[in-house]
C-alpha positions in Angstrom: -216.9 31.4 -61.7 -216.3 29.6 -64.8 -217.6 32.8 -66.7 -215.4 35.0 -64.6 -212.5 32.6 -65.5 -212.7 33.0 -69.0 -212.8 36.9 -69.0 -209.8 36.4 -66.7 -208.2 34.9 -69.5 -209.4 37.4 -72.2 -207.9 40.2 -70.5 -204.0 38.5 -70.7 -204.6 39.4 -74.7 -204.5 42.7 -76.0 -205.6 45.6 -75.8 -205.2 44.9 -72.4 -202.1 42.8 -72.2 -202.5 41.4 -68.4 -200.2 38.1 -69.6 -200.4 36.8 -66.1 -204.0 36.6 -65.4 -203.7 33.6 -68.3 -202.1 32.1 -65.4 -205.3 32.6 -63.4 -208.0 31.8 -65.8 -206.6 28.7 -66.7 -206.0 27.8 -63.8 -209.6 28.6 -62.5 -210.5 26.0 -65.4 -208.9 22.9 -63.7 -209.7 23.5 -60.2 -213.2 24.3 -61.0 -214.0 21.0 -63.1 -211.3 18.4 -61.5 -213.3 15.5 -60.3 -216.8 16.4 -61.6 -218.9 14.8 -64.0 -218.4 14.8 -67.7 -221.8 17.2 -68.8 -220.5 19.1 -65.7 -217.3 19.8 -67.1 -218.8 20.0 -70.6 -221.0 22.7 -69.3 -218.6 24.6 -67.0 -216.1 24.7 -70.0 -219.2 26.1 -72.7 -219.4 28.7 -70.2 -215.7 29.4 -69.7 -215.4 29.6 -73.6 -218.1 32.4 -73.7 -216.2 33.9 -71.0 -213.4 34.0 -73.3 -213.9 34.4 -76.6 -217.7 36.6 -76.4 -214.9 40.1 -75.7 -212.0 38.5 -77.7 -213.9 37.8 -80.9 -216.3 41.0 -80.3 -214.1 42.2 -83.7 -216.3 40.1 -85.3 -219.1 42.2 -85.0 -217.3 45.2 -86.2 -216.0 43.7 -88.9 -220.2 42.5 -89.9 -221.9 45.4 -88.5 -224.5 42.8 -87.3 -223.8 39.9 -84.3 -224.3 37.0 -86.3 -220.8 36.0 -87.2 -220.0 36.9 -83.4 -222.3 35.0 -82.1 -221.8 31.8 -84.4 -217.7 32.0 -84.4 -218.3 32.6 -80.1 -220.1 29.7 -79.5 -218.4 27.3 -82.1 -214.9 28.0 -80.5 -216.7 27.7 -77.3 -217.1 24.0 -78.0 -213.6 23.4 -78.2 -213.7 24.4 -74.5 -217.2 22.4 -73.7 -215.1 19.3 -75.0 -212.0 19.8 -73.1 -214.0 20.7 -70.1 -215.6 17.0 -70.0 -212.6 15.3 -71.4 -211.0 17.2 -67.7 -213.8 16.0 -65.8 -212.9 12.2 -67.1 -209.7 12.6 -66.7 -209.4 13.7 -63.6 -210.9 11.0 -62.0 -207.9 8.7 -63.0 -207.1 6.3 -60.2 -203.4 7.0 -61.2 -203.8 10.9 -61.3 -205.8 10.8 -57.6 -203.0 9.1 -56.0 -203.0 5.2 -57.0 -200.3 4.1 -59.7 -201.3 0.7 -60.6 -198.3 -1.1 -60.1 -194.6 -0.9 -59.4 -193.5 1.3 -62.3 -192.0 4.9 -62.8 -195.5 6.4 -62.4 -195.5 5.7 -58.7 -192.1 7.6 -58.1 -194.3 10.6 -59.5 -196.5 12.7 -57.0 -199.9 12.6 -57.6 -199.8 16.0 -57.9 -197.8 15.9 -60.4 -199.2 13.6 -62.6 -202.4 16.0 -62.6 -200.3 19.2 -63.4 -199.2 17.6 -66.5 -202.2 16.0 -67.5 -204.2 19.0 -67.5 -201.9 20.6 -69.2 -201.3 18.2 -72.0 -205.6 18.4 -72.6 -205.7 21.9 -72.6 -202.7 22.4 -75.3 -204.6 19.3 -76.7 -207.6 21.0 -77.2 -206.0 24.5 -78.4 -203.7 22.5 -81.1 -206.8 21.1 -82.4 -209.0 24.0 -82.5 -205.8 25.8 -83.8 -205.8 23.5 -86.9 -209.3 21.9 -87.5 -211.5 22.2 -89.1 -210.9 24.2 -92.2 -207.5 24.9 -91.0 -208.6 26.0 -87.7 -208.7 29.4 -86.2 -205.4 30.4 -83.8 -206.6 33.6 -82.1 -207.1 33.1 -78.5 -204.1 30.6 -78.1 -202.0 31.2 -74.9 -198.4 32.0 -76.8 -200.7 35.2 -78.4 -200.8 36.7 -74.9 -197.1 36.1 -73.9 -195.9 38.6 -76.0 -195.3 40.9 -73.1 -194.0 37.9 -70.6 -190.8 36.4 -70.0 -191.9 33.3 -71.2 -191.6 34.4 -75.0 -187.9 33.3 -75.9 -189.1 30.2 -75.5 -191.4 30.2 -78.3 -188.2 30.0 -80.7 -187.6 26.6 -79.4 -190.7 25.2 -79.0 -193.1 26.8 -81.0 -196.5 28.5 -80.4 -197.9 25.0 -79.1 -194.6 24.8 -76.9 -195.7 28.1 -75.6 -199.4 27.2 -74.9 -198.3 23.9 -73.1 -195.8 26.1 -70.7 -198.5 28.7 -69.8 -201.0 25.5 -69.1 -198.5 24.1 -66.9 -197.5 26.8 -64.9 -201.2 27.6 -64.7 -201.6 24.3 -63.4 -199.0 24.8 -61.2 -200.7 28.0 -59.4 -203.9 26.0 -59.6 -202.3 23.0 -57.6 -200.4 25.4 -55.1 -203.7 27.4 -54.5 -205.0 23.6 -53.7 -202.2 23.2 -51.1 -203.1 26.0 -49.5 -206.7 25.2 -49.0 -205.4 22.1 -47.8 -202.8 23.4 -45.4 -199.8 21.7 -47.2 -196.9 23.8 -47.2 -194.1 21.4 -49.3 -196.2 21.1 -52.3 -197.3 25.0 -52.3 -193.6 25.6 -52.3 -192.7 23.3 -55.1 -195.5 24.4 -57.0 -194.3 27.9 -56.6 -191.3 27.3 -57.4 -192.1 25.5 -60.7 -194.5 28.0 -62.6 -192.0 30.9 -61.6 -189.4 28.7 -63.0 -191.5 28.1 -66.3 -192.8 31.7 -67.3 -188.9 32.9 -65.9 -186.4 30.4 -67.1 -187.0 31.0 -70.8 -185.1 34.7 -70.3 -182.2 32.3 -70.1 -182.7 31.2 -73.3 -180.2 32.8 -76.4 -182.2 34.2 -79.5 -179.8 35.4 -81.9 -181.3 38.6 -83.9 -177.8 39.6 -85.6 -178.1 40.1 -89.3 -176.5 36.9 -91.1 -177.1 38.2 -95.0 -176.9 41.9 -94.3 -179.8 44.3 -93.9 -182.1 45.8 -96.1 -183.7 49.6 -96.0 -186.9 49.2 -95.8 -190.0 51.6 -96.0 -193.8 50.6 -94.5 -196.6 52.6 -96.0 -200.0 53.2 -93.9 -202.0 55.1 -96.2 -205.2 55.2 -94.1 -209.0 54.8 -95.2 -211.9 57.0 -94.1 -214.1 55.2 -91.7 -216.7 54.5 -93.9 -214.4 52.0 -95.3 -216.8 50.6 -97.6 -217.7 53.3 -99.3 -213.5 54.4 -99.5 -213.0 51.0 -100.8 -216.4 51.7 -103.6 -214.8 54.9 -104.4 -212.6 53.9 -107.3 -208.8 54.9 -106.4 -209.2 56.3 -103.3 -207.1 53.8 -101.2 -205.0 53.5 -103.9 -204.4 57.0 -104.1 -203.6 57.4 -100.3 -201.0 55.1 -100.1 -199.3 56.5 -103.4 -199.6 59.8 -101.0 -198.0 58.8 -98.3 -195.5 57.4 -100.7 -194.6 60.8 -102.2 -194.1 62.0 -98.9 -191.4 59.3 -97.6 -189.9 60.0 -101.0 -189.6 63.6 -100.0 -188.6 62.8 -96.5 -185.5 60.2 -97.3 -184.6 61.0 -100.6 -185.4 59.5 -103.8 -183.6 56.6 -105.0 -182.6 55.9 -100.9 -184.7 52.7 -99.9 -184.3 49.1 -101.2 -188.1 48.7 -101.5 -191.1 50.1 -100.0 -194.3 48.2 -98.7 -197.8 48.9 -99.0 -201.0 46.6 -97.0 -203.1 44.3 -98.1 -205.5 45.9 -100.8 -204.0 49.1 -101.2 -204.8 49.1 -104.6 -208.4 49.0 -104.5 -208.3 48.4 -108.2 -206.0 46.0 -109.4 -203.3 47.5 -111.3 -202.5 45.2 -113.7 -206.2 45.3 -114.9 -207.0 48.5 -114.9 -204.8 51.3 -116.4 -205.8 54.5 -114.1 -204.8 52.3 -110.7 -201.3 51.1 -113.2 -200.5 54.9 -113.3 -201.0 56.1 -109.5 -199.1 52.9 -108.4 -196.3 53.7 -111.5 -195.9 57.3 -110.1 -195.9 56.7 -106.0 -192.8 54.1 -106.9 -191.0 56.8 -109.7 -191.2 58.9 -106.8 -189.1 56.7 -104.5 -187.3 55.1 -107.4 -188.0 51.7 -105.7 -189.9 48.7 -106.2 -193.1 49.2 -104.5 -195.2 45.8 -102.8 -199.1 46.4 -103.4 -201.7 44.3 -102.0 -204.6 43.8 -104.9 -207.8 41.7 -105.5 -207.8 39.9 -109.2 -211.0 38.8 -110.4 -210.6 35.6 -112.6 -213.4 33.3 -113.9 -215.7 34.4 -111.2 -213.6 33.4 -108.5 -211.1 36.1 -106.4 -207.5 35.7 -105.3 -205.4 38.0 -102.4 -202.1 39.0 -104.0 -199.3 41.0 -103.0 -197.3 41.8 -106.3 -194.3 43.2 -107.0 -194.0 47.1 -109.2 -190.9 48.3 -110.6 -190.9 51.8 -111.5 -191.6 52.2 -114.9 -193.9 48.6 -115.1 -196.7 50.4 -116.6 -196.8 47.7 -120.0 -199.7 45.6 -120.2 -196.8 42.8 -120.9 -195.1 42.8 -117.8 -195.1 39.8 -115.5 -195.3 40.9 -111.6 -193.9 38.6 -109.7 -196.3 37.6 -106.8 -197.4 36.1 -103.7 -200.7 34.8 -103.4 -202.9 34.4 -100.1 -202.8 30.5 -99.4 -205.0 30.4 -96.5 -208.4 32.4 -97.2 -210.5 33.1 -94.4 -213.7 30.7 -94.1 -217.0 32.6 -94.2 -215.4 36.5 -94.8 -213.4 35.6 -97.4 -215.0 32.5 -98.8 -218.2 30.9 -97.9 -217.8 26.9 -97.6 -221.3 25.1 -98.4 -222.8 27.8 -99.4 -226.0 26.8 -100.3 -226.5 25.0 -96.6 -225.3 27.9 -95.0 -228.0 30.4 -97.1 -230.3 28.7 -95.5 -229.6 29.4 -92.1 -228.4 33.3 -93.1 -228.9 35.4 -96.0 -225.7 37.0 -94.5 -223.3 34.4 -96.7 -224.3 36.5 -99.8 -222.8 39.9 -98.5 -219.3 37.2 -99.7 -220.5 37.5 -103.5 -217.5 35.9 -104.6 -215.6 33.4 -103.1 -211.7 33.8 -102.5 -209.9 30.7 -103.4 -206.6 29.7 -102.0 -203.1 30.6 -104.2 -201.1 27.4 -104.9 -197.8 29.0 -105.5 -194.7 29.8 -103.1 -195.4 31.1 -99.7 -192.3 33.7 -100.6 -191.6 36.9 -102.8 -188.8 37.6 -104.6 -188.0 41.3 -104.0 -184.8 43.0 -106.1 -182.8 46.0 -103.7 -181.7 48.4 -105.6 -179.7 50.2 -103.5 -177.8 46.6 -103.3 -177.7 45.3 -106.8 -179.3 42.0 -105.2 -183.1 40.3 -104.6 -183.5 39.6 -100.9 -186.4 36.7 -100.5 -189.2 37.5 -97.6 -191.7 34.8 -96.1 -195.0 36.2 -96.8 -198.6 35.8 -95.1 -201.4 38.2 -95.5 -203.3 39.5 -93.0 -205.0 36.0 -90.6 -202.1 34.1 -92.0 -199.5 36.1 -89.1 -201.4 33.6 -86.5 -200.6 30.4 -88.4 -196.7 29.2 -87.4 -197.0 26.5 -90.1 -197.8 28.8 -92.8 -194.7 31.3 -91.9 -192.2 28.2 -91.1 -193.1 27.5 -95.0 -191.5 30.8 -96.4 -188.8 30.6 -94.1 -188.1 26.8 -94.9 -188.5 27.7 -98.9 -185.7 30.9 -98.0 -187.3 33.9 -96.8 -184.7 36.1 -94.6 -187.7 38.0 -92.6 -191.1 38.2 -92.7 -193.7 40.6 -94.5 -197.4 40.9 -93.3 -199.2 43.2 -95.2 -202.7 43.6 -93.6 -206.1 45.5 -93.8 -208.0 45.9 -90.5 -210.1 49.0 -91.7 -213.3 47.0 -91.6 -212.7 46.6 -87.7 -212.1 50.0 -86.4 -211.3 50.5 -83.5 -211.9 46.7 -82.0 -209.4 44.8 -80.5 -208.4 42.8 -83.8 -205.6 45.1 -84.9 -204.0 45.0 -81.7 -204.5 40.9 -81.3 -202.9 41.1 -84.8 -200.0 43.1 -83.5 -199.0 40.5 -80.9 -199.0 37.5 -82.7 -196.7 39.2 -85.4 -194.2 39.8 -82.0 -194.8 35.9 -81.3 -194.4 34.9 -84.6 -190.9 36.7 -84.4 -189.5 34.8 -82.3 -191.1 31.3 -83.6 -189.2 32.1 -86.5 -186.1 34.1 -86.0 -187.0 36.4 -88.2 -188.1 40.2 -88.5 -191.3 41.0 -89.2 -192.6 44.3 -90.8 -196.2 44.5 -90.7 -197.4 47.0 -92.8 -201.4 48.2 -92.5 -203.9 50.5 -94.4 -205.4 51.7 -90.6 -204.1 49.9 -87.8 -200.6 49.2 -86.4 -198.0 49.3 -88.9 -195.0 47.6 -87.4 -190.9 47.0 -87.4 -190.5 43.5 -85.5 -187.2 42.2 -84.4 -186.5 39.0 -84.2 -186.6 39.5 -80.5 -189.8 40.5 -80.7 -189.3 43.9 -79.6 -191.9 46.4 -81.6 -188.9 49.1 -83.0 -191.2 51.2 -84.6 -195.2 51.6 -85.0 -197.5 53.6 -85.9 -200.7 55.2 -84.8 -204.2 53.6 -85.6 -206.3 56.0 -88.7 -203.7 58.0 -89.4 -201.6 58.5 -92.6 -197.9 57.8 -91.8 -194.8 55.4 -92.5 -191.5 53.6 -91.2 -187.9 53.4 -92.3 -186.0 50.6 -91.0 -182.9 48.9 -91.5 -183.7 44.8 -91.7 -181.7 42.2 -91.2 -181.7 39.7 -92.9 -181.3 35.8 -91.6 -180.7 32.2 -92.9 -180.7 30.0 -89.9 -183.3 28.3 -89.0 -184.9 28.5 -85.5 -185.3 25.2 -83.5 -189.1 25.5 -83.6 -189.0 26.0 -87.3 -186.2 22.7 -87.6 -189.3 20.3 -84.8 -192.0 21.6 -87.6 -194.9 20.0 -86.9 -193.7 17.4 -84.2 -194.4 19.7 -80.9 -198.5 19.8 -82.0 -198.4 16.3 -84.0 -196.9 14.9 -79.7 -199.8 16.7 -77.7 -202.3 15.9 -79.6 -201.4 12.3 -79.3 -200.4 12.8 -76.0 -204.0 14.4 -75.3 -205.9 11.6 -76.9 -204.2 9.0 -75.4 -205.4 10.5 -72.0 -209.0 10.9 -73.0 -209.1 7.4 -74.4 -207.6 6.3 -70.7 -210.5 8.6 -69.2 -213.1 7.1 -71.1 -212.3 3.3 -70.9 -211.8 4.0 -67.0 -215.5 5.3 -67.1 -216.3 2.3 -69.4 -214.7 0.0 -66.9 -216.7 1.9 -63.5 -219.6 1.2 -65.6 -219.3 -2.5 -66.1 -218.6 -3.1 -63.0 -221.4 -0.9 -61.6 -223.5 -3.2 -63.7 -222.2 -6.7 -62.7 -222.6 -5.6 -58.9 -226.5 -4.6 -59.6 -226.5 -7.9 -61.0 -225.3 -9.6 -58.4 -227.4 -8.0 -55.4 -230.8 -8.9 -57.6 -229.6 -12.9 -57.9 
């Protein structure tokens, strides 16, 4: 059952998109560990995590061609689960949360019921804020708000962030959960208000007003998806060949809107498959792909410096073909731990010969989490909040470039090494998410997989297919304002995790406490 429960919650996430079987999973979790013991709950919730993350981090794999990653990152986010399943089994057993309050206080107005509803939820957004952020700066996919971005629950992630979001979902979970309970139980008032509640939860947030207008005015935007062959590797050991698709696909929006038409034109992450302001023969394809639109051009490219390797997205004018110019530049500031950089190396080697296949380890840029873009149609330079690729799933990284200015958001991306797995479309949604979280438009732009217009609703506009050679026009607006999950920050995440620990520490003195006085009874009967 608990296996069955986490694939019940995989399939809310896309490429299947069933939101509200989140709802059922999660709330599988609590019924099924509530009141056991903790290496039962740990166990139950080790099995739940490989229920849920073995399909939704099968991309993995693909990405590897061999299981090991898969397996490793499977069972390590697994734990996170394994913890908050004993952590729910100590809980749980809380005299105050089975029915007892301990005193007269406020507590005892609140129905036991209640009290459990929130406390499991408060552990499980607990557990996904800290898995979400540590170590290493954590790893977001799998969080609940990533599989709301087809429910109604999704305005609310402009208020409250994607850790506001997860925390809903858990308690509207826990809501089913505890009417499902009730009904086993043949209580018909507490089925009805539990109803009642979770409806109200995922619905209510439709109430909510997002405003999408344009504040700064818009900005004509093109989105390039050049396309790599399958054998990506070898496309990307081909010297120019990615490069030379995108400039391809260039020529033809050029032809198909008119030279001199757009404000700027994007390209993904490592497009350029040879840095162009290193190498002369990549300087001259990107040179004539952005003569041909007359517009600045935004290439993703991998500079080598001192041994070590950086992920930028830079900035070409037409006509920058001097070995002098300066490219303005945004520079990748959260590398991916062991694909794009391998921490302890030498311990890891010996576990896996596999760390080598990273020769060269990414470190992270230092600079502005924004790029400076001039629109030449406009006469201006419009500001956009940047993360690459992994960094969409990250709300802290995004609120950065919006705090430091940026009026939407650019993610240029590279899913070629996953094919056809779900990681693209995974990708997709949290860019919708992210969206909303930050008011903002997002334009997604991919060498293979979804290449995307956002609104700030987060509506998809425009995408295009996966593997084929294609690209967008869009008019963006641009915004200033500030959502109020960008204005909290960090507070919603810093408040539930305190709020989580404070109720394990409870559930773990309360054990302590059982204990002792366990003990001191024994005592007692052998005198």
């Amino acid at each position: 059952m608990a296996l069955l429960a986490g694939l019940s919650t995989y399939t809310a996430f896309p490429p299947m998109n069933l939101w509200w079987s989140a709802l059922i999973g999660v709330g599988a979790f609590m019924l099924l560990i509530r009141g056991r013991g903790f290496w039962a709950g740990v166990g139950l919730g080790l099995l739940y995590g490989f229920g849920l993350f073995t399909p939704l981090l099968h991309f993995t794999m693909v990405g590897m061609g061999n299981p090991i990653g898969w397996i490793a990152l499977t069972v390590f986010e697994s734990l996170y689960l394994a913890g908050l399943g004993g952590a729910w089994a100590l809980v749980s057993r809380l005299p105050q949360l089975e029915g007892a309050s301990g005193g007269r206080n406020l507590l005892r107005r609140v129905p036991a019921g209640a009290r459990s509803v929130l406390a499991f939820a408060l552990l499980w957004s607990g557990a996904e804020e800290l898995r979400s952020v540590w170590p290493l700066g954590g790893f977001p996919f799998g969080r609940l708000a990533f599989a709301m971005a087809d429910a109604p629950i999704l305005p609310a992630a402009a208020y409250v962030g994607s850790a506001g979001v997860g925390l809903l979902v858990a308690l509207a979970a826990a809501c089913a959960a505890h009417a499902a309970r009730s009904i086993h139980e043949r209580r018909a008032v507490p089925v009805v208000v539990s109803v009642v509640l979770a409806a109200a939860l995922l619905v209510a947030p439709r109430l909510l007003p997002l405003d999408a207008r344009a504040q700064n005015g818009t900005v004509r935007v093109g989105a390039v998806q050049g396309n790599v062959a399958t054998d990506f590797e070898d496309a990307f050991n081909r010297a120019l060949e990615v490069t030379g698709n995108h400039a391809e696909a260039t020529k033809k929006l050029a032809g198909d809107v008119g030279s001199g038409n757009l404000d700027m034109v994007i390209w993904p992450e490592n497009s350029a498959d040879l840095d162009p302001r290193d190498y002369p023969a990549s300087a001259a394809i990107v040179d004539e792909a952005a003569q041909a639109v007359q517009a600045p051009v935004l290439v993703g490219a991998v500079p080598f410096v001192d041994d070590i390797r950086y992920n930028d997205v830079l900035v070409w004018n037409p006509g920058d073909v001097s070995g002098e110019t300066t490219h303005a530049y945004y520079r990748k500031h959260l590398p991916v731990p062991f694909a794009e950089y391998i921490p302890a190396r030498s311990l890891v080697r010996r576990l896996t010969t596999q760390v080598d296949r990273v020769g060269v380890d990414m470190l992270p840029g230092t600079g502005p989490s924004t790029l400076t873009v001039p629109a030449v149609t406009q006469g201006r330079e419009v500001t956009f909040a940047m993360g690459i690729c992994f960094e969409v799933a990250y709300d802290d990284a995004l609120r950065t470039g919006v705090k430091q200015g940026g009026q939407a958001i650019v993610i240029p991306t590279n899913n070629a090494s996953f094919l056809d797995s779900g990681e693209a479309a995974q990708q997709l949604a949290q860019g919708r998410v992210q969206a909303v979280v930050h008011g903002r438009s997002v334009i997604q732009a991919s060498t293979v997989g979804y290449t995307a217009i956002i609104n700030p609703h987060g509506e998809v506009e425009q995408v295009t297919r996966p593997y084929t050679q294609a690209s967008l026009v869009a008019d963006v607006p641009l915004r200033s304002s500030q959502t109020v999950a960008d204005r909290l920050g960090f507070a919603p995440g810093i408040v539930i995790l305190v709020g989580a620990g404070l109720l394990l520490s409870a559930g773990i003195l309360e054990q302590v406490r059982l204990r002792r006085k366990t003990t001191a009874r024994v005592h007692r009967r052998r005198r």
